[in-house]
N, C-alpha and C positions, 0 to 999 in steps of 0.2 A: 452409595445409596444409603438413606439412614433407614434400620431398624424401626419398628413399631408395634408396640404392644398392645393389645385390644386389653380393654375394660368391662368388666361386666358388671351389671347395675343390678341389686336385690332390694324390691322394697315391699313392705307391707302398710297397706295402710287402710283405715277404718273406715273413710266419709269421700264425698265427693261427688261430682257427676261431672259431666268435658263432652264438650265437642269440637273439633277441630282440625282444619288438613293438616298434610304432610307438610314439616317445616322444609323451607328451602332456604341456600343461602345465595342463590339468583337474584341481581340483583336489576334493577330495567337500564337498557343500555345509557336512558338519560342521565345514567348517574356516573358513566366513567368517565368524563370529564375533570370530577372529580379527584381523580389518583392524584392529580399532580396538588393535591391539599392533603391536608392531616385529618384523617377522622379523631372526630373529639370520644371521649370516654362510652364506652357500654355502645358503640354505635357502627354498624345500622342494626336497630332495631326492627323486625320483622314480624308481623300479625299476619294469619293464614289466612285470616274472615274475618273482615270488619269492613265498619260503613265513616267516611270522615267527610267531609266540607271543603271545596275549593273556592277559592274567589276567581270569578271568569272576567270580570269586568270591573270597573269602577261601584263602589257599595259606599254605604252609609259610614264614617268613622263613629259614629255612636255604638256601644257597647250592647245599650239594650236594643240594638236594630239586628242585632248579627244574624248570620245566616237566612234572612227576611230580604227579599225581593230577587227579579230577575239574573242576577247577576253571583249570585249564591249556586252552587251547585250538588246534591247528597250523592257519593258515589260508594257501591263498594265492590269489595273483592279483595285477593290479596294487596295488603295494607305493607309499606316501606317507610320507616324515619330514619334519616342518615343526615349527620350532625359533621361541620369539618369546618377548618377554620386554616385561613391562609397564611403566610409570613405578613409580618409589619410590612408595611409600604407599598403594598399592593393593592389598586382601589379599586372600590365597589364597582365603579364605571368600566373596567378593565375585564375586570370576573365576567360582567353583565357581557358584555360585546361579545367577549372571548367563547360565552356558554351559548349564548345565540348563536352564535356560527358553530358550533358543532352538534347545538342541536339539528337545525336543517341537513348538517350534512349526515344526522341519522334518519334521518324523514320523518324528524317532527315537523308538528304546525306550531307557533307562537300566537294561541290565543290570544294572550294580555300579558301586556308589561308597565310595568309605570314606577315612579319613584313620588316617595312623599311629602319631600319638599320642594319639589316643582307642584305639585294638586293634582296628580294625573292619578293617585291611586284610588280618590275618592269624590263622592257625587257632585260637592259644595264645590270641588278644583281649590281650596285653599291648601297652600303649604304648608302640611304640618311637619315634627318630627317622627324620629321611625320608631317610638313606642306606642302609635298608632297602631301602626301595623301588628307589632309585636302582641299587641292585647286582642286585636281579632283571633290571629295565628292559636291564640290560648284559648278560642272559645269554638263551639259550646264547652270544651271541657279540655281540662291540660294537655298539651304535647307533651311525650316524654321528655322528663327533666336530661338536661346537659350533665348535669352533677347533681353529687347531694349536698354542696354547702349553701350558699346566701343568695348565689347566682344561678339556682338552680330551672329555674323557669325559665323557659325560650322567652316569654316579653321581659327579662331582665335583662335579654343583652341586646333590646332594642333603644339603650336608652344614647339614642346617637342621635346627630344632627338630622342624618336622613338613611331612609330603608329599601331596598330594591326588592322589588317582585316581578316574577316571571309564571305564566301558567303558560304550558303546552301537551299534546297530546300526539298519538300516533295510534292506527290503527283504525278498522271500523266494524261497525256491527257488535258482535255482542264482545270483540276483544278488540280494546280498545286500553293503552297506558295512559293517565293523568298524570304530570307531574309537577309539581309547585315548587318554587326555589323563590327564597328570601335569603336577603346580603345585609347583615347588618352593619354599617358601611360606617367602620371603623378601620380603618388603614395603619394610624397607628401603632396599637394593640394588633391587629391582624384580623381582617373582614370574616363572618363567620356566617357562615352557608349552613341554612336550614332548608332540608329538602324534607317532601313529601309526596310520594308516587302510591299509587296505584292500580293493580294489573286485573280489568275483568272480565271475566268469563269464566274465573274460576269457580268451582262448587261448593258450599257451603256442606259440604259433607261428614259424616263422623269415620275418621280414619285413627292415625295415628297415635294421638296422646287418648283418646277413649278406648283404644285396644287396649293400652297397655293397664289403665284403669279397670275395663274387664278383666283382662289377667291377674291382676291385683287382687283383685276384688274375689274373686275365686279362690287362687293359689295361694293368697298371700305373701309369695314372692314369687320374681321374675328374674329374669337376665337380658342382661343386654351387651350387646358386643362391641359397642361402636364409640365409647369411649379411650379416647385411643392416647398414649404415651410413645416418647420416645423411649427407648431399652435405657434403664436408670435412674430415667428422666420425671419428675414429678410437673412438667409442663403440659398442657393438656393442647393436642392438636387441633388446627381448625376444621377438622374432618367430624369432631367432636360435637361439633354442636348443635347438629339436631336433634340428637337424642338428648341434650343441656333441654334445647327446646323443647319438648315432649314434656321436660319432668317440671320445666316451669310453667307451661300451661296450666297441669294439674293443681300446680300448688296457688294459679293465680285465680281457678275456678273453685276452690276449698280453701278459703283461709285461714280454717281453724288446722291444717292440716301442717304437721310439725316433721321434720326428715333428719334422721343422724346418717351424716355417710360414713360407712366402715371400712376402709380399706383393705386388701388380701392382697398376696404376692406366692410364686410359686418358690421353691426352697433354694434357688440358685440365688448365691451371695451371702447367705449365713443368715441365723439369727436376729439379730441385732440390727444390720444391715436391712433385710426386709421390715422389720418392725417399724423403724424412722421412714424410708420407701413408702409404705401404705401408709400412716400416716400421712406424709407431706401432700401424695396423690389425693387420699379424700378429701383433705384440706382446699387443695386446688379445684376439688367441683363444687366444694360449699362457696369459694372466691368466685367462680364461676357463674354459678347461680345466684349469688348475692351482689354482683355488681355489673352483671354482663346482661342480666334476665329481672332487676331492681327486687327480688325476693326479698325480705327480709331477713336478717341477718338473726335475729332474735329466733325464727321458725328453722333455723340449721345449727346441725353442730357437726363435729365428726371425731372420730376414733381410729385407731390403725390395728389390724390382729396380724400383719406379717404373713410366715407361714403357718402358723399353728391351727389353723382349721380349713385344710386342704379339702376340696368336694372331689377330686381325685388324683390318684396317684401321682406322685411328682418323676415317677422313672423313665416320664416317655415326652416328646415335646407337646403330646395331643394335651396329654394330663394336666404340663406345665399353664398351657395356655387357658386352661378352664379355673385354673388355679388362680392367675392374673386376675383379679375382676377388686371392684368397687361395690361395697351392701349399702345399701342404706335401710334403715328400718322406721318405721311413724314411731314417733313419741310421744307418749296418752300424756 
């Protein structure tokens, strides 16, 4: 069984306000279908409260029509983007079939499906191509980016012959899952599956990353336990990343708000040893939140202090482990 080291987080910081639930990394069952694809970069991205747009039916391909008439839908709650992309030679028509029949067999319903170069996704039924779709998909306002290079926008990787959309849901009354799947039906390259779910019934409530902000905001530092390492290991576990969550809400509700993470370690392995150690480890939460959570890279930095400022004694395993942690402190 492998070892795990818990992380503790210290930050101080000046400005801000957050509201926000508890991050989860639950994901709706519509989406394990899935596994047998590649999630693409930074993904699934997960919003605790938020409100987005499905297409339920055939709508306008006009841009300045979007999310305008019967067939538009404003939903919210907890908010899911999960990005994945299949092997070469596997067709969109395959994906489609293959993901319809396991939805039913979770007990969704298939609101609407259609493809764009047959004219089923939109009012006029002419054939377009699936950068149709792709440009709705981006409005009213961007999907998170796939990447950060040239192809970074979900309607850049609709620029293919044709595009598959799926809406279905499950549930009733006030909990109720939405789920939206587009294909952008490239087989070649490899079809690449942009999903968008949404679970509601949840509460719009102030919990988790506002606590930790009140704490802040008070104490001017905190701790946190739950950033977690392997024993040597500057790899940061998936158990990790709610509390990643937490510290990116913050930073995504105060922009002006800047974080150096500071590494600490307890004295076992020598000098020098833990010095490189907390290093690499802070290192890996700024990599963390700058490309897992899109924080900007320029608002992080990080540092390593090793053992040399113990908060206590390193002769007992309790001491060691309050020793283990990660600072971060705001940058004026």
């Amino acid at each position: 069984m492998k070892r795990v080291t818990a992380a503790a987080l210290a930050m101080i910081v000046a400005s801000g306000l957050l509201a926000e639930t508890k991050a989860s990394t639950d994901l709706p069952v519509a989406l394990d279908f899935f596994k047998i694809a590649t999630p693409e970069a930074n993904s699934p991205r997960i919003v605790d409260y938020d409100e987005t747009w499905f297409i339920t039916g055939p709508v306008s391909d006009a841009i300045n029509k979007a999310t305008q008439g019967d067939n538009w839908e404003l939903v919210e709650g907890k908010l899911v983007y999960a990005y994945y992309r299949f092997q070469p030679g596997v067709s969109a028509l395959q994906i489609q079939r293959e993901y319809e029949a396991s939805l039913k067999e979770a007990g969704y319903e298939i609101g609407f499906s259609c493809v764009t170069d047959k004219g089923t996704c939109f009012l006029d039924a002419k054939p377009v191509s699936g950068v149709y779709l792709g440009l709705l998909l981006d409005t009213p306002r961007d999907m998170p980016a796939l990447d950060k290079h040239t192809m970074s926008y979900v309607r850049n990787y609709f620029n293919t012959s044709s595009a598959r959309y799926i809406y279905a849901t499950k549930g009733s009354g006030e909990n109720i899952t939405h789920v939206a799947v587009s294909l952008a039906d490239s087989p070649a390259k490899g079809v690449v599956a942009i999903t968008k779910s949404i679970m509601t019934g949840a509460s719009a409530s102030i919990t988790a990353a506002s606590s930790l902000r009140d704490e802040l905001k008070q104490n001017q530092t905190v701790s946190l336990d739950n950033l977690l390492f392997d024993v040597g290991s500057d790899i940061l576990l998936p158990l990790s990343r709610d509390q990643l969550h937490e510290i990116a809400m913050m930073m995504r509700e105060d922009p002006s708000m800047k974080l150096q993470i500071v590494g600490h370690t307890d004295s076992d392995g020598g000098r020098d040893y833990n010095l490189d150690l907390s290093k690499r480890r802070a290192a890996s939460v700024v990599r963390a939140l700058a490309e897992g959570f899109d924080i900007e890279s320029d608002r992080l930095s990080s540092a390593g202090k090793g053992l040399s400022e113990p908060v206590a004694p390193n002769s007992s395993e309790s001491g060691k482990a309050k020793n283990r942690r990660v600072a971060s402190a705001h940058v004026v």
